[in-house]
PLY file of the C-alpha trace (Angstrom):
ply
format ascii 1.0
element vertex 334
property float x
property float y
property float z
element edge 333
property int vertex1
property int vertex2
end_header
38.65 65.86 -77.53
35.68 67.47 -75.10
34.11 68.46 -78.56
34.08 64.88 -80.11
32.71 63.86 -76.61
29.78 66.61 -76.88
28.46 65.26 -80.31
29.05 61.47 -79.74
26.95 62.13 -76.64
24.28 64.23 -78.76
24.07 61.63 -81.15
23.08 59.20 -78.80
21.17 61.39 -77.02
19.05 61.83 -80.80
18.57 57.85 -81.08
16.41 57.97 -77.28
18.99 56.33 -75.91
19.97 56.62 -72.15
23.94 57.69 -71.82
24.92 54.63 -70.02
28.48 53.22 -70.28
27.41 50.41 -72.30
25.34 52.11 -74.54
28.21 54.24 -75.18
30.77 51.15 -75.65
27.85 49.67 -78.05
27.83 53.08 -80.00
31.76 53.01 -80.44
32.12 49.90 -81.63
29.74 49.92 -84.17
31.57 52.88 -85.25
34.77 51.36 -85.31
33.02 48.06 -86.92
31.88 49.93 -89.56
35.20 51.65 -90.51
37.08 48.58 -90.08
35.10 46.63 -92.55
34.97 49.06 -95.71
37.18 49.37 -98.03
37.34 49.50 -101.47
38.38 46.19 -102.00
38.11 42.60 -103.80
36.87 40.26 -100.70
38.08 37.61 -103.69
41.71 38.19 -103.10
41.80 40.14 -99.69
39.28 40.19 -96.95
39.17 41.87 -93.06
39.71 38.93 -90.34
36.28 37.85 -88.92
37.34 38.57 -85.15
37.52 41.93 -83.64
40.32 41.33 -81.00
44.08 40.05 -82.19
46.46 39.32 -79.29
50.47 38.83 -80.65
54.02 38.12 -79.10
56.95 39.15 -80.99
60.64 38.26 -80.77
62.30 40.97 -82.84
66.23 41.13 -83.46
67.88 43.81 -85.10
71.29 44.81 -86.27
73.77 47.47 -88.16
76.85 47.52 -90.22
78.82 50.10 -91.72
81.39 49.25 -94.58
83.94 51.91 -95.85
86.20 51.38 -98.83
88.63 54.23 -100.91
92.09 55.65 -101.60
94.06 57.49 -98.87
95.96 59.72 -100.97
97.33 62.07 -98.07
99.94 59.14 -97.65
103.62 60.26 -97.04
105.30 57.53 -99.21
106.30 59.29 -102.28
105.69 55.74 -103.82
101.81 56.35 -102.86
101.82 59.90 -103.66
99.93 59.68 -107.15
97.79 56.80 -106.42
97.73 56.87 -102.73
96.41 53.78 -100.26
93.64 51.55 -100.75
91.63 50.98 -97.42
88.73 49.01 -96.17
87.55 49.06 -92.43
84.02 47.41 -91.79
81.90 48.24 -87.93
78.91 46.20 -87.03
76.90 46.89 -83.97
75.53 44.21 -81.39
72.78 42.44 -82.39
69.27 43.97 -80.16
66.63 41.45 -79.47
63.39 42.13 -77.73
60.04 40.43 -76.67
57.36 42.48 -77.36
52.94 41.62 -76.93
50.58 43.97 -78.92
46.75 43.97 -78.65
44.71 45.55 -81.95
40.98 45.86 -81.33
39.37 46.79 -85.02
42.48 48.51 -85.91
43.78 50.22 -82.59
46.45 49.16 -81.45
48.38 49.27 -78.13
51.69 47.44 -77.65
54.99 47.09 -74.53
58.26 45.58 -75.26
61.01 44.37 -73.43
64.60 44.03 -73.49
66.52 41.41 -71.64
70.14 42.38 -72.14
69.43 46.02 -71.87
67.82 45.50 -68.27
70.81 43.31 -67.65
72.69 46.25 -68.06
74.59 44.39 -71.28
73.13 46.64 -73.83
73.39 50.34 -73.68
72.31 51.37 -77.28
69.05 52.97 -78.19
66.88 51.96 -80.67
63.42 53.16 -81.79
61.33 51.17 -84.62
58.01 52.85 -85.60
55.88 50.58 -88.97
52.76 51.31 -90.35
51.12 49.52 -93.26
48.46 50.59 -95.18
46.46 49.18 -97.33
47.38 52.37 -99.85
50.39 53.80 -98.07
53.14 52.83 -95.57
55.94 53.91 -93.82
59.21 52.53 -91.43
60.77 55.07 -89.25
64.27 53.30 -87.71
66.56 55.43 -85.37
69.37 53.94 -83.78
71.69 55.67 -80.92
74.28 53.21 -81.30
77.74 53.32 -79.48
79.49 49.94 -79.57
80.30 49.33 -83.10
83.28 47.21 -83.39
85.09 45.97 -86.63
88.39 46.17 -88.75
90.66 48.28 -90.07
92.74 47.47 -93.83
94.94 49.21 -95.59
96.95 47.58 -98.35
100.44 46.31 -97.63
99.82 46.62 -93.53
98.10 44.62 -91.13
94.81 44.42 -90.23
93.59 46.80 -87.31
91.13 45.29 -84.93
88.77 48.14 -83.79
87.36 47.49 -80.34
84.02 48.39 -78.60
83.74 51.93 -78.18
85.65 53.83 -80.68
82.37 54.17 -82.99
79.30 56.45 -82.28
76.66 55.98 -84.54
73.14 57.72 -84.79
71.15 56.86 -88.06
67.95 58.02 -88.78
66.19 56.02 -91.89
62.88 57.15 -93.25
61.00 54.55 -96.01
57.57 55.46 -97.06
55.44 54.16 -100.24
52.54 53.67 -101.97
50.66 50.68 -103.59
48.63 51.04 -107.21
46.82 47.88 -106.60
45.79 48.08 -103.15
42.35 46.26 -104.05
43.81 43.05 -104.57
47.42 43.40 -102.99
47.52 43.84 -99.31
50.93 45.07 -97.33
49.38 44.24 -93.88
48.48 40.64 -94.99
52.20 40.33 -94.52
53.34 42.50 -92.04
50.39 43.66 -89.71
47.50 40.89 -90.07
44.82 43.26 -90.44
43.86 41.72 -93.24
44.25 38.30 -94.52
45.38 37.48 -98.48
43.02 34.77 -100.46
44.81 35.00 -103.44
47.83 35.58 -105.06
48.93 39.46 -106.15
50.84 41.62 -106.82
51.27 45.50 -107.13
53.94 48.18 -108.62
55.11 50.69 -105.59
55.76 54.38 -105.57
58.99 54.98 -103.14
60.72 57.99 -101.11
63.01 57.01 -99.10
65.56 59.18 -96.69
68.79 58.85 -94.20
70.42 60.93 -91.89
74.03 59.39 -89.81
76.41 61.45 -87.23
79.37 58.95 -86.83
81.86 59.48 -84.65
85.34 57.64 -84.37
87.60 58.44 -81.88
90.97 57.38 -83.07
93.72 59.18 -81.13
91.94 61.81 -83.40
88.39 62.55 -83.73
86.98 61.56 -87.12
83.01 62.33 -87.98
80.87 61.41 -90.76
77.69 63.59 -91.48
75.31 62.53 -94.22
71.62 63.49 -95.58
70.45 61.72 -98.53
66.80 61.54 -99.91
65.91 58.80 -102.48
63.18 58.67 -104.76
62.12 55.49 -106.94
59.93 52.56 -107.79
59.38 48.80 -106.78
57.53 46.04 -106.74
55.73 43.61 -104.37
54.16 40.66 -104.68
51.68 38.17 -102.32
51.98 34.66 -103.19
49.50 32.47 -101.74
50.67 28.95 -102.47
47.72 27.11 -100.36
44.51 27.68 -97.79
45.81 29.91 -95.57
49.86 30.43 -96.25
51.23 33.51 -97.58
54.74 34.33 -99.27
55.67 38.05 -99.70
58.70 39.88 -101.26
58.97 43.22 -102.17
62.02 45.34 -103.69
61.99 49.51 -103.33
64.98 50.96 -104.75
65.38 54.83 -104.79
68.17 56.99 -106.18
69.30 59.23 -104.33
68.36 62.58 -105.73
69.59 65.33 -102.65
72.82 64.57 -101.48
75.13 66.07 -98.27
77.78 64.15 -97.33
80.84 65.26 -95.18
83.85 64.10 -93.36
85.82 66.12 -90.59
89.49 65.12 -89.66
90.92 66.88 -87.39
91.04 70.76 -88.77
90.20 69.02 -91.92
86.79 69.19 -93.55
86.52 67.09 -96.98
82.82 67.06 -98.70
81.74 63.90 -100.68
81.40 64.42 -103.98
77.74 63.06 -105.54
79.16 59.62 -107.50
75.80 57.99 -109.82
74.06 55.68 -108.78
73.75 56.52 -105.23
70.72 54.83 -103.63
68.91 53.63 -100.63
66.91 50.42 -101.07
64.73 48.83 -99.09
63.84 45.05 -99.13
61.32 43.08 -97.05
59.83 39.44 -97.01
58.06 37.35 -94.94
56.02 34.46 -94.48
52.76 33.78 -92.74
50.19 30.66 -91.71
46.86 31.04 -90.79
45.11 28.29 -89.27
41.44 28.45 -87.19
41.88 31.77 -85.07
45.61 31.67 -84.94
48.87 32.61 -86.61
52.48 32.20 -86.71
55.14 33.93 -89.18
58.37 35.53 -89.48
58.70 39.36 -91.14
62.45 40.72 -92.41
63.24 44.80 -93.56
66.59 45.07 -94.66
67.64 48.75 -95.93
70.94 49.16 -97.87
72.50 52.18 -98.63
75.52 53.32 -101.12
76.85 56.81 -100.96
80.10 57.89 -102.79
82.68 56.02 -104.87
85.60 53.28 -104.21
88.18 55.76 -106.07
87.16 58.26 -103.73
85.59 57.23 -100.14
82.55 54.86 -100.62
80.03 54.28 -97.62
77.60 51.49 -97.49
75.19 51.01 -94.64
73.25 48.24 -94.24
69.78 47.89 -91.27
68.06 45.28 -90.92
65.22 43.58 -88.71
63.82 39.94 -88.22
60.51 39.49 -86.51
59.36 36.34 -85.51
55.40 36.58 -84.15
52.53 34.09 -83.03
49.05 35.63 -83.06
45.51 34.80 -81.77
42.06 36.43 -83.08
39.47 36.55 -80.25
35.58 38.07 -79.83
33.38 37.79 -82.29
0 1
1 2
2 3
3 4
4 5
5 6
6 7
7 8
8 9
9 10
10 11
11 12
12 13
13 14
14 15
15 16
16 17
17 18
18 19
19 20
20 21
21 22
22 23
23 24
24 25
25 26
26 27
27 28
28 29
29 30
30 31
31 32
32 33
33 34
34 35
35 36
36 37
37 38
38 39
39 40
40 41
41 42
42 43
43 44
44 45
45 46
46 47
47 48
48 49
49 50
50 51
51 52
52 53
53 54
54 55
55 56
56 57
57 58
58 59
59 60
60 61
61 62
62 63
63 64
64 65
65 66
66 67
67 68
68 69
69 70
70 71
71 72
72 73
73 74
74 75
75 76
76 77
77 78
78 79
79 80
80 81
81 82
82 83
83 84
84 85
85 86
86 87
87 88
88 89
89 90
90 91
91 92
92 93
93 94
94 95
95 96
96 97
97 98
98 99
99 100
100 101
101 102
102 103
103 104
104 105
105 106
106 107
107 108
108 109
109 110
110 111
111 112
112 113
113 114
114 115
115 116
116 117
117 118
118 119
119 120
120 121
121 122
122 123
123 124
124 125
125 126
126 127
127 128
128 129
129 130
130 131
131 132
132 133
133 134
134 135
135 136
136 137
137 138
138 139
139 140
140 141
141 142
142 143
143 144
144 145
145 146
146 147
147 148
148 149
149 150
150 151
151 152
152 153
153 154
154 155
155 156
156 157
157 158
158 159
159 160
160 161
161 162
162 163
163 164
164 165
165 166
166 167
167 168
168 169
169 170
170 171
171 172
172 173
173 174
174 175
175 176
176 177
177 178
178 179
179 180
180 181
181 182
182 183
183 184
184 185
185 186
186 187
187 188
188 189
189 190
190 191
191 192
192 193
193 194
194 195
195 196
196 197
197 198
198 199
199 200
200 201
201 202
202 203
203 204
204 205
205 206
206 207
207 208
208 209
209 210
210 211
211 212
212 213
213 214
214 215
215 216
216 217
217 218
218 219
219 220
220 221
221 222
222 223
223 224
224 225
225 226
226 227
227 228
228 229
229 230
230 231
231 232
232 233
233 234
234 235
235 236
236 237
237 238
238 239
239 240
240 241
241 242
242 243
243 244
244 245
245 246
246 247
247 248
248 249
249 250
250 251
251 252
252 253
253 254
254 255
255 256
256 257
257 258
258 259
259 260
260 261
261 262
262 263
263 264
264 265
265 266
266 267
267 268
268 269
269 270
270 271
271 272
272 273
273 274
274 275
275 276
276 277
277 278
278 279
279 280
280 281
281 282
282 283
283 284
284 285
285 286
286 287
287 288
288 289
289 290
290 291
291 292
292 293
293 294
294 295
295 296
296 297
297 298
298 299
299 300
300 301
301 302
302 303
303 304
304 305
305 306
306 307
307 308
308 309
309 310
310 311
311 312
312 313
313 314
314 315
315 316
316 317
317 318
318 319
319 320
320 321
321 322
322 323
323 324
324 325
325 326
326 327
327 328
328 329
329 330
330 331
331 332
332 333
């Protein structure tokens, strides 16, 4: 950092200028200008917004499920000692919603959010959402600290178990990251960031890794935990449709099979591993829709990641995460 200062300050010093504040400021920005507005890119289909300053509030609500499904076949019926039990038990966390207001000044940004329930003391979860969209490459980072799950219990024959709040400890760590072949004409922050603004309609095939971690814990008169790492590797596609002067559609599909697999359960003094079941595979689906009118903007954003692991003869695991953003944005300066 003192070393950047040194030569920004000999550079100046090189033009004649006096090292005043604003010359400084003046210095930066055109710097930062500069950056901001190349590219490799057709202004025909996707262009940098004119103003330097954008000003947005966000509502964001997120939530989590976890489905289970397979055969029980350490049951002591010798009816069910073959086949064994079919089960099903599905957890789903409280909903999170926060208010949020980020300021991006040629591409820095700075942003504070807020939780009303949690400062109500009505939501004691953690949850941590970091997004960054490139015009080449992206990337979601999602962890959730998540502790009051509650769902069902089924197995066949018997009567549905109602699990309350409490029994289920979650902490999920999800990891999306890809890349876009036609980033000159198709633009991932048109739709999720506003850093740039889509004129036309494109579209682009996507590169994919994706990756999960989960500790679960259930605490059932016994403890019960779930440990899983998966990494997913695949292909997608995206596309920006621009239906009118200043509206934009987007979808986009990445689904990755799972190529590394570790997936265990501990019961008691019993430790079962997962056996790797094709397909296995993490996908991740967004959409959203934006208007543009004069030097504001209003849209709603969705990321919704689904993931499969094992098999229904077995013990089959599906998680599902997803997030709804809801956003209204002004451009200011010049």
């Amino acid at each position: 950092m003192r070393l950047s200062r040194i030569m920004l300050l000999a550079a100046l010093s090189s033009q004649g200028l006096p090292l005043t504040a604003q010359n400084i400021f003046q210095r930066v920005d055109s710097l930062l200008t500069l950056n901001y507005r190349k590219g490799d890119v057709d202004t025909m289909y996707i262009t940098r917004p004119t103003k330097k300053w954008t000003v947005t509030a966000r509502l964001n609500v997120s939530g989590a499920k976890i489905e289970a499904e397979g055969i029980d076949r350490t049951a002591s019926s010798p009816s069910l000692s073959e086949s064994g039990q079919h089960f099903k038990a599905e957890m789903e966390a409280n909903e999170k919603a926060t208010l949020s207001v980020g300021v991006n000044y040629l591409g820095l940004s700075l942003s504070a959010a807020l939780n009303p329930a949690k400062l109500m003391g009505k939501y004691r979860d953690f949850e941590l959402n970091f997004n960054s969209y490139g015009r080449r490459f992206g990337f979601d980072i999602i962890y959730q600290d998540a502790k009051n799950f509650r769902g069902w219990y089924d197995y066949d024959g018997m009567e549905r178990i109602e699990l309350p709040d409490g029994m289920l400890s979650v902490k999920t760590l999800n990891l999306n990251a890809f890349y876009v072949f036609n980033s000159r004409r198709f633009s991932y922050p048109a739709a999720f960031s506003q850093s740039y603004i889509q004129q036309r309609s494109a579209g682009s095939f996507l590169l994919a890794a994706s990756g999960m971690g989960q500790h679960a814990t259930l605490d059932w008169g016994q403890e019960m935990q779930l440990k899983m790492t998966n990494i997913g590797l695949g292909a997608g596609y995206g596309y920006n449709y621009v239906p009118g002067r200043g509206w934009l559609l987007h979808i986009s599909a990445l689904p990755t099979f799972i190529v590394y697999s570790n997936t265990s359960m501990t019961f008691a003094d019993m430790h079962v591993p997962l056996q790797y079941h094709f397909p296995e595979a993490i996908i991740t689906g967004r959409g959203s829709i934006v208007r543009h009118w004069g030097n504001k903007f209003i849209g709603m954003s969705m990321v919704f990641n689904f993931t499969n692991i094992g098999h229904e003869e077995s013990l089959a695991v599906h998680n599902i995460k997803w997030r709804i953003r809801t956003y209204f944005g002004l451009r200011l300066g010049k």
